[in-house]
TORMARBA-702147 format. One line per field, with one value per atom (N, C-alpha, C): x, y, z; atom name; residue in one letter. Coordinates in steps of 0.2 Angstrom, whole numbers, plus 5000, padded with zeros to 4 digits. Layout:
N
X: (X/...)
Y: (Y/...)
Z: (Z/...)
a: (CA/...)
r: (A/...)
//
This chain:
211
X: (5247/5250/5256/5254/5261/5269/5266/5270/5273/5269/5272/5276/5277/5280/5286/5286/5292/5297/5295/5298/5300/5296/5300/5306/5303/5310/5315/5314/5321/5323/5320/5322/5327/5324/5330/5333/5336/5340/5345/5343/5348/5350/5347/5350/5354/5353/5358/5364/5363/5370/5375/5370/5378/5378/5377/5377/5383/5382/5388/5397/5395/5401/5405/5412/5417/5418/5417/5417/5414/5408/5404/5406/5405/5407/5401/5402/5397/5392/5386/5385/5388/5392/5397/5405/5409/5414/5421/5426/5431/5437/5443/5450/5456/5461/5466/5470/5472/5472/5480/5485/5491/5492/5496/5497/5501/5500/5506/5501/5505/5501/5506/5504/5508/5502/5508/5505/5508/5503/5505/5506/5511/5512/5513/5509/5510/5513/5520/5522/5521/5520/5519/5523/5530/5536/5535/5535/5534/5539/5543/5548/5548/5547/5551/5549/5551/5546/5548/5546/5547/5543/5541/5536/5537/5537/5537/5533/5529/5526/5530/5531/5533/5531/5529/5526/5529/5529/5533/5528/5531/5527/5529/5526/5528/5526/5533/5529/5527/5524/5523/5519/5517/5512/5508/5502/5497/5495/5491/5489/5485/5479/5474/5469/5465/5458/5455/5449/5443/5437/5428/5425/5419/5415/5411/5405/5399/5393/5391/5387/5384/5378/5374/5364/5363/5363/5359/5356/5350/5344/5346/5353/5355/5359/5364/5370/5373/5372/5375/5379/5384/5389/5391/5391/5395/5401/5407/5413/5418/5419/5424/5429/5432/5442/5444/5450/5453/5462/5462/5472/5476/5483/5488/5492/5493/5497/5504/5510/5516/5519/5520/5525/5529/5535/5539/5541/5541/5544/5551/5554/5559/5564/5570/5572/5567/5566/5558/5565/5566/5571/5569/5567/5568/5573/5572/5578/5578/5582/5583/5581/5579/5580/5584/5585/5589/5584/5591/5586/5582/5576/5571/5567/5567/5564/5558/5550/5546/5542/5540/5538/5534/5528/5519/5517/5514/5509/5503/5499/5491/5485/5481/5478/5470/5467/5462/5456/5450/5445/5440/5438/5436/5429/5423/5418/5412/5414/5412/5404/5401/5397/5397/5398/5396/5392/5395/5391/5394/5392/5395/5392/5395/5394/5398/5392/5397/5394/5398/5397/5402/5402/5404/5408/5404/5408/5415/5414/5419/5423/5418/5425/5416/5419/5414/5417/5416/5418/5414/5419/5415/5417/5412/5415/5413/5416/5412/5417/5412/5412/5411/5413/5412/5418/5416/5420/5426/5431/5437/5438/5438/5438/5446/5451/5459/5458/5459/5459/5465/5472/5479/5483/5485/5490/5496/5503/5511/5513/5519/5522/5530/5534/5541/5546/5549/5553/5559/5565/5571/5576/5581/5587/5582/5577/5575/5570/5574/5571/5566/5564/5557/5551/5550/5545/5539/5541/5536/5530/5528/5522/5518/5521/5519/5518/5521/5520/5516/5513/5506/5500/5503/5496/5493/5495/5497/5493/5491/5488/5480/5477/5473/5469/5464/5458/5453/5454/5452/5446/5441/5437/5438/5439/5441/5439/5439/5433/5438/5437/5438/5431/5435/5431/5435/5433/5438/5434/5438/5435/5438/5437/5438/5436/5441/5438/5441/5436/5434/5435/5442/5441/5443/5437/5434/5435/5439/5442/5446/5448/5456/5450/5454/5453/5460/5456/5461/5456/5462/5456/5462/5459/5463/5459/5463/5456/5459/5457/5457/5456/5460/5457/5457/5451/5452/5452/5452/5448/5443/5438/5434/5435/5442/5444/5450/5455/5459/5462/5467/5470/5477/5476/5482/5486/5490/5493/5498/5501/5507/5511/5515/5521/5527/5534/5540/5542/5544/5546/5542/5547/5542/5545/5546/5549/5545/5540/5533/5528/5525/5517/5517/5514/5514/5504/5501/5494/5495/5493/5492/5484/5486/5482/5483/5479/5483/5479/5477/5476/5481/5479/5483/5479/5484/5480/5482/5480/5481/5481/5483/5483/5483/5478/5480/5477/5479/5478/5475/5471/5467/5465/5462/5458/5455/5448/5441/5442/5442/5439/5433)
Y: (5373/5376/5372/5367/5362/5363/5363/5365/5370/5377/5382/5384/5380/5380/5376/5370/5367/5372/5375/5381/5386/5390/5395/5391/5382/5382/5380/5380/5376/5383/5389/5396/5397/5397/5400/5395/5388/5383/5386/5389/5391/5396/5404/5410/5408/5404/5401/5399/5395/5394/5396/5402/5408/5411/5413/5417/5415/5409/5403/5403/5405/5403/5409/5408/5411/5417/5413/5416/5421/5422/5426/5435/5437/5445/5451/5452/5459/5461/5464/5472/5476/5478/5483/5481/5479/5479/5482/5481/5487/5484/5486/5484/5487/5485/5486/5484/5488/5486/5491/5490/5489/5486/5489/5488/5492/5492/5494/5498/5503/5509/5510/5510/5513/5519/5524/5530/5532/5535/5540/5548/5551/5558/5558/5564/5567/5574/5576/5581/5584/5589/5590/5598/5597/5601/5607/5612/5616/5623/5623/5629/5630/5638/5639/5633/5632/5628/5622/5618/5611/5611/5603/5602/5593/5592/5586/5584/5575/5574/5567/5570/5562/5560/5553/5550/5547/5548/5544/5539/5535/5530/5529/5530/5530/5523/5523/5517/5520/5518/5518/5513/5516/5511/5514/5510/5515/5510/5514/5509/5513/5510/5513/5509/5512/5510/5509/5503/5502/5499/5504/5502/5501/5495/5490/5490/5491/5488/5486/5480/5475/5475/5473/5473/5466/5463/5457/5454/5457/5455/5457/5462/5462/5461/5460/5457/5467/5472/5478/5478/5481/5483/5492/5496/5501/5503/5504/5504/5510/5513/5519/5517/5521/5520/5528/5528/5533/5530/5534/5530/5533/5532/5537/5533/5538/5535/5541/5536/5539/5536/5540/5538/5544/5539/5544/5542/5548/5548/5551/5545/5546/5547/5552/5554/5557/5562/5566/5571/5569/5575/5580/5586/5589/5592/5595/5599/5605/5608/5616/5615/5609/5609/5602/5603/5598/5592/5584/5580/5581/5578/5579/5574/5572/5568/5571/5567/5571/5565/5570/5562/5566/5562/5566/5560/5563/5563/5566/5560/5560/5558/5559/5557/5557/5550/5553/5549/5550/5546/5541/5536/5534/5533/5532/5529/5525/5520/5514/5510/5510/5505/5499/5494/5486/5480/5475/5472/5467/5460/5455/5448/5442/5437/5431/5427/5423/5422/5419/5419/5422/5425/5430/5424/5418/5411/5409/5411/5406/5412/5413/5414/5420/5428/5432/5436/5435/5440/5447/5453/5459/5463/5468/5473/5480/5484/5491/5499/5503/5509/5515/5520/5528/5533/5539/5546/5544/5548/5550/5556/5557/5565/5563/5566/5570/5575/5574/5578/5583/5580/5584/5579/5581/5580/5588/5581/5587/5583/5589/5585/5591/5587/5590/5585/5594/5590/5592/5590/5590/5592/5596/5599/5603/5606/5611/5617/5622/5630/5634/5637/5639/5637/5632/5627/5626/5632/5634/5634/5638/5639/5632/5628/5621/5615/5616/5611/5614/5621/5624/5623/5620/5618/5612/5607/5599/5598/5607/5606/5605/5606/5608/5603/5603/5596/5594/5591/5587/5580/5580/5572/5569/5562/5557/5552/5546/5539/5534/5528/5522/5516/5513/5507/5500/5495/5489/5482/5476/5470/5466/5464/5458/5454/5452/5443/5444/5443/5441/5432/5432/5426/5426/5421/5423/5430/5432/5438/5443/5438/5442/5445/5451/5455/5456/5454/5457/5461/5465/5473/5472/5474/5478/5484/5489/5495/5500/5503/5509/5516/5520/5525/5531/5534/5538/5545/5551/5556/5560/5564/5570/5572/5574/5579/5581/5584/5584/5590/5592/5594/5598/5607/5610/5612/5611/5614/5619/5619/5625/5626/5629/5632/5631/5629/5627/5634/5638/5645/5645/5647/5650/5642/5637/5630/5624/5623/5618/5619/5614/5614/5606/5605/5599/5597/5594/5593/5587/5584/5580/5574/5570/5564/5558/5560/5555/5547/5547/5538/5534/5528/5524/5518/5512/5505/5506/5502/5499/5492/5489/5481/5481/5477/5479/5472/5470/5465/5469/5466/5468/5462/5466/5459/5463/5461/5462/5460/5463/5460/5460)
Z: (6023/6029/6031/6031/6032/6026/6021/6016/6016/6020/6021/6024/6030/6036/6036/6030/6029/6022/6021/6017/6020/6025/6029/6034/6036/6039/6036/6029/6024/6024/6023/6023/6028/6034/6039/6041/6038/6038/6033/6027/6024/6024/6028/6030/6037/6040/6046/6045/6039/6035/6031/6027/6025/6032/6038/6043/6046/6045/6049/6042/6035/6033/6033/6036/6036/6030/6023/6017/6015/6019/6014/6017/6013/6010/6015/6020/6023/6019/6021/6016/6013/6019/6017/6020/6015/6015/6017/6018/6019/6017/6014/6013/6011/6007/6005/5997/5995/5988/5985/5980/5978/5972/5967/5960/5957/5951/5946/5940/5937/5934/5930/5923/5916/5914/5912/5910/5905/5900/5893/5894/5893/5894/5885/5884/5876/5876/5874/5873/5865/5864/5857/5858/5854/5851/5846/5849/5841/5843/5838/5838/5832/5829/5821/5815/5812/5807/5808/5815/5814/5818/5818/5825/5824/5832/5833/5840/5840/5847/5848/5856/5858/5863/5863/5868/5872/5878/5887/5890/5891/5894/5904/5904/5915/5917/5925/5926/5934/5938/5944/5947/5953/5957/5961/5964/5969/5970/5978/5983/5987/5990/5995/5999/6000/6003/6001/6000/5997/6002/6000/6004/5997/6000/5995/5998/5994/5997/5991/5994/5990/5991/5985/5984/5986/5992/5991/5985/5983/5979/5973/5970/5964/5965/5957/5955/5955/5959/5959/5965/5964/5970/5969/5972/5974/5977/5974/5977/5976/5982/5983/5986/5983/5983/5987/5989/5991/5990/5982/5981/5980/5981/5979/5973/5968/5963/5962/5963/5959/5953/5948/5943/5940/5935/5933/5925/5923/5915/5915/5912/5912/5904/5908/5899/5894/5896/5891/5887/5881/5876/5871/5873/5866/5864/5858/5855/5857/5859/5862/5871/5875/5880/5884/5888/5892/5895/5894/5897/5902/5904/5909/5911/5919/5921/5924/5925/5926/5932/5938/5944/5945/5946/5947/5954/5956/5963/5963/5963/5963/5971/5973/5978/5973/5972/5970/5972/5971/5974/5967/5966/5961/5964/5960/5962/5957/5958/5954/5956/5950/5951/5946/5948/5945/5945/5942/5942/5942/5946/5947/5945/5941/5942/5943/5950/5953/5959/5965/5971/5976/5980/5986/5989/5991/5994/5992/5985/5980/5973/5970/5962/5960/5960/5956/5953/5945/5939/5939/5938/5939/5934/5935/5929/5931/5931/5934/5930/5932/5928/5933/5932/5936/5935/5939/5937/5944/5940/5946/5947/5956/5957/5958/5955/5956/5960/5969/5974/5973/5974/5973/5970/5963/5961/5958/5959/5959/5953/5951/5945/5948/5947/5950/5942/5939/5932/5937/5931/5935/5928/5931/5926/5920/5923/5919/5923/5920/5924/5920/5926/5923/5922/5926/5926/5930/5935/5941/5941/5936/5933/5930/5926/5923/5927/5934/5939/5943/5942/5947/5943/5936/5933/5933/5935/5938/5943/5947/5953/5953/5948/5947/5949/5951/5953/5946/5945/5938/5941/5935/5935/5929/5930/5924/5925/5921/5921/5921/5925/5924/5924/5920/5920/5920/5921/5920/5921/5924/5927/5931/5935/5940/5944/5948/5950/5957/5960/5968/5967/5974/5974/5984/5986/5993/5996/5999/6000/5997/5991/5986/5982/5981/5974/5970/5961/5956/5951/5949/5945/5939/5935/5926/5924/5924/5923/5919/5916/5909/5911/5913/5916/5911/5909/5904/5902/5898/5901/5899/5900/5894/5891/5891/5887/5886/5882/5881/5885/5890/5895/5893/5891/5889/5896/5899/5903/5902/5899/5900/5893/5893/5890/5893/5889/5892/5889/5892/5888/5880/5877/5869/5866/5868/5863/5864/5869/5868/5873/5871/5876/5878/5884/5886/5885/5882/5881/5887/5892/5896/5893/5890/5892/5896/5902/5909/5908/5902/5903/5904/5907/5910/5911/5913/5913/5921/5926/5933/5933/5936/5939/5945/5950/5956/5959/5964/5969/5976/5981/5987/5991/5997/6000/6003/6004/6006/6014/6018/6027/6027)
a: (N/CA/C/N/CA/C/N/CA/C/N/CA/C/N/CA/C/N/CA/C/N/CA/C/N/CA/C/N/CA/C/N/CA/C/N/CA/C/N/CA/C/N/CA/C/N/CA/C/N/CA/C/N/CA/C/N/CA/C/N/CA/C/N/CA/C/N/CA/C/N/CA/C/N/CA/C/N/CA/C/N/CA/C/N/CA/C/N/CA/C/N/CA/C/N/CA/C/N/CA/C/N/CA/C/N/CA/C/N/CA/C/N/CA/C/N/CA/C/N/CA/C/N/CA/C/N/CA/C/N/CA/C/N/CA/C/N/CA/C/N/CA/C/N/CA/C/N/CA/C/N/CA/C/N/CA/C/N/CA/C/N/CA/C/N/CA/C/N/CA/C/N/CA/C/N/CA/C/N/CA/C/N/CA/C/N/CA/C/N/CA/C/N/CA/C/N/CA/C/N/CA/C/N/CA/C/N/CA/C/N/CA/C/N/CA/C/N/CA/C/N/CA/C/N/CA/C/N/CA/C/N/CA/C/N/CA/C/N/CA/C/N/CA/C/N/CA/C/N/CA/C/N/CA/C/N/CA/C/N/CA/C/N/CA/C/N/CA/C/N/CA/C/N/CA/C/N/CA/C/N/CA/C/N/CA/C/N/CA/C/N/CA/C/N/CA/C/N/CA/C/N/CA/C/N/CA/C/N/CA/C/N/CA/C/N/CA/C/N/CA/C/N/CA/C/N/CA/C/N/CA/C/N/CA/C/N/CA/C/N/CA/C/N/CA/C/N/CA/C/N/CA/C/N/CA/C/N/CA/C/N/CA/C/N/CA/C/N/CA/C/N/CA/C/N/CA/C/N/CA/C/N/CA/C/N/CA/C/N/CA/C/N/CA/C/N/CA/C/N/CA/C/N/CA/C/N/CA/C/N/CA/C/N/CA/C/N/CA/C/N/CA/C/N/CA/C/N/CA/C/N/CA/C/N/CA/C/N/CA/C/N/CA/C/N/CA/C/N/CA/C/N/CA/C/N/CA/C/N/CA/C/N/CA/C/N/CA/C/N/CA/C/N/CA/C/N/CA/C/N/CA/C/N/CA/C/N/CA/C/N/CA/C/N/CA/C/N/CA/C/N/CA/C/N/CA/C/N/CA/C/N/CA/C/N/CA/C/N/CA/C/N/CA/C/N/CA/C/N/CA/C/N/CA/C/N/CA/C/N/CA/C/N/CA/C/N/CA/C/N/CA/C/N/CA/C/N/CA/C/N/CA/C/N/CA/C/N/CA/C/N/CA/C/N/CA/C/N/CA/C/N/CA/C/N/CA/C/N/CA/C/N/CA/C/N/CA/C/N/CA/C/N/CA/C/N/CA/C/N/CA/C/N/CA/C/N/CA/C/N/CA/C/N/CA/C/N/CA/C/N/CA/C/N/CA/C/N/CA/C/N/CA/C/N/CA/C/N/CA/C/N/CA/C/N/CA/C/N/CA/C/N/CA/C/N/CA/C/N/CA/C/N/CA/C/N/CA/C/N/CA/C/N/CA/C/N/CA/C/N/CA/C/N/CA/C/N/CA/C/N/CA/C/N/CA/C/N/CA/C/N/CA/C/N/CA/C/N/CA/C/N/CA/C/N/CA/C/N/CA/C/N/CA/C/N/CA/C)
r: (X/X/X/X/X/X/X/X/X/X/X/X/X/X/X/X/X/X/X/X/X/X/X/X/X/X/X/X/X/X/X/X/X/X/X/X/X/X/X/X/X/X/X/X/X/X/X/X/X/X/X/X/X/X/X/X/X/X/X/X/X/X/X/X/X/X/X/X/X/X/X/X/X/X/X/X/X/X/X/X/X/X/X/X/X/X/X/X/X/X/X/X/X/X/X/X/X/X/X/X/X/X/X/X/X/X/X/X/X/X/X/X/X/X/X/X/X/X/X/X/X/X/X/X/X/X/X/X/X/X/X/X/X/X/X/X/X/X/X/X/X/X/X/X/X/X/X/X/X/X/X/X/X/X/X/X/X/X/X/X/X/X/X/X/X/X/X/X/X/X/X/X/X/X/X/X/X/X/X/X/X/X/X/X/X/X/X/X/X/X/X/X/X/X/X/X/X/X/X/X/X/X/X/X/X/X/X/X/X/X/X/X/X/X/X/X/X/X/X/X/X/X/X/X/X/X/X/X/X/X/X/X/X/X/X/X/X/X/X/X/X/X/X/X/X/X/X/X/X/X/X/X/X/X/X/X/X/X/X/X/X/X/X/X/X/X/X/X/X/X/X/X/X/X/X/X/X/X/X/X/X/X/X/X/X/X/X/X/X/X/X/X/X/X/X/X/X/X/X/X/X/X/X/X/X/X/X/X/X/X/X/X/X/X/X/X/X/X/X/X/X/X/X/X/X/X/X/X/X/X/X/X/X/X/X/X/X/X/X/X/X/X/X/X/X/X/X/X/X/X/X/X/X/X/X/X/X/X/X/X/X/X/X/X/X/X/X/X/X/X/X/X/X/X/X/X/X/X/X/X/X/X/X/X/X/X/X/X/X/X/X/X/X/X/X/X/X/X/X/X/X/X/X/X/X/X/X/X/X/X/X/X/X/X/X/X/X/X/X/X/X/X/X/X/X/X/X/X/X/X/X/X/X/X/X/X/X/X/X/X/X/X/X/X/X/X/X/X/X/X/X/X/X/X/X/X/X/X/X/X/X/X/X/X/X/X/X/X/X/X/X/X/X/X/X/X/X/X/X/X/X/X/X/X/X/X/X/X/X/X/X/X/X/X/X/X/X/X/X/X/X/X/X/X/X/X/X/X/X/X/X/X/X/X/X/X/X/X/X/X/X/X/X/X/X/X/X/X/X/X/X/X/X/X/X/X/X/X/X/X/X/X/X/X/X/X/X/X/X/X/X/X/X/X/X/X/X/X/X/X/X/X/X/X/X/X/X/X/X/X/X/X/X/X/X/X/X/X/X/X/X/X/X/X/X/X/X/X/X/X/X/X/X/X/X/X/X/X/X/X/X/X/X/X/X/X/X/X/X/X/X/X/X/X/X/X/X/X/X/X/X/X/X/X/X/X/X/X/X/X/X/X/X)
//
């Protein structure tokens, strides 16, 4: 009995004590998070007996809210995001059309699960996975007509995948993530001279901080 009782009290010695550190991480979490975003656009050209694909690289940035719950008793976390991302390809050239810049605007929600090791007090390596709902995304070209139709199809609400990893350090967060898709995305015709296939993978880098 005695031994039991000096066990329960080293117990609630030591839940009194993370209760007490500044460091340690809620349940549920909430914060703030910003980064930088490269993206591949594939245009593939076909007119009369030539064909050519060229690939654009974007660069942009996003930024949003993040809310986190953690499993005590597991190393799982579940984390939802609400972010916006812009970026722009620029100088997109075919033959038979005029230079073109191309700026996309996205709002989407991600939903992650992971998995962490480490300490919430100090330094935790993570790594997580889940689908992306794309709520609204725009895409507005420039110095080319007739395009009304191809930027109505940009609108469309789409689900895609990331996955990635990161380190919590006390409150900071940094992320590297790969976002990727199901399947491959025909959007439109530019008059009778090409088709734009959209594969919106992308890397993100981002920095945050956990309240």
């Amino acid at each position: 009995m005695k031994k039991i009782a000096l066990a329960v009290a080293a117990l609630l010695i030591s839940v009194s004590a993370m209760a007490g550190n500044n460091y340690k991480l809620p349940f549920v979490s909430f914060g703030i998070k910003a980064g930088y975003t490269t993206n591949q656009q594939k245009i593939d050209y076909k007119a009369l007996l030539n064909a050519e694909t060229i690939k654009k690289n974007a660069s942009g940035f996003n930024a949003g809210i993040v809310a986190r719950v953690d499993f005590p008793l597991l190393p799982i976390y579940v984390q939802g995001e609400l972010l916006y991302d812009w970026g722009k390809y620029k100088d997109v050239s075919l033959t038979g059309l005029n230079p073109t810049s191309v700026t996309t605007n996205n709002f989407s929600v991600p939903v992650l699960v992971g998995v962490g090791i480490g300490s919430s007090n100090f330094v935790k390596v993570r790594a997580n996975v889940g689908p992306v709902f794309n709520l609204v995304s725009t895409a507005k070209f420039s110095n080319v007509e007739n395009v009304a139709d191809l930027e109505n199809m940009f609108r469309k609400q789409t689900v895609t995948w990331t996955a990635g990893i990161g380190v919590d350090l006390f409150n900071i967060m940094v992320d590297i993530r790969y976002n990727g898709v199901f399947s491959k995305k025909d959007i439109a015709n530019i008059g009778d001279l090409a088709s734009i296939n959209t594969r919106p993978t992308s890397w993100t880098f981002t920095i945050g901080y956990l309240f």
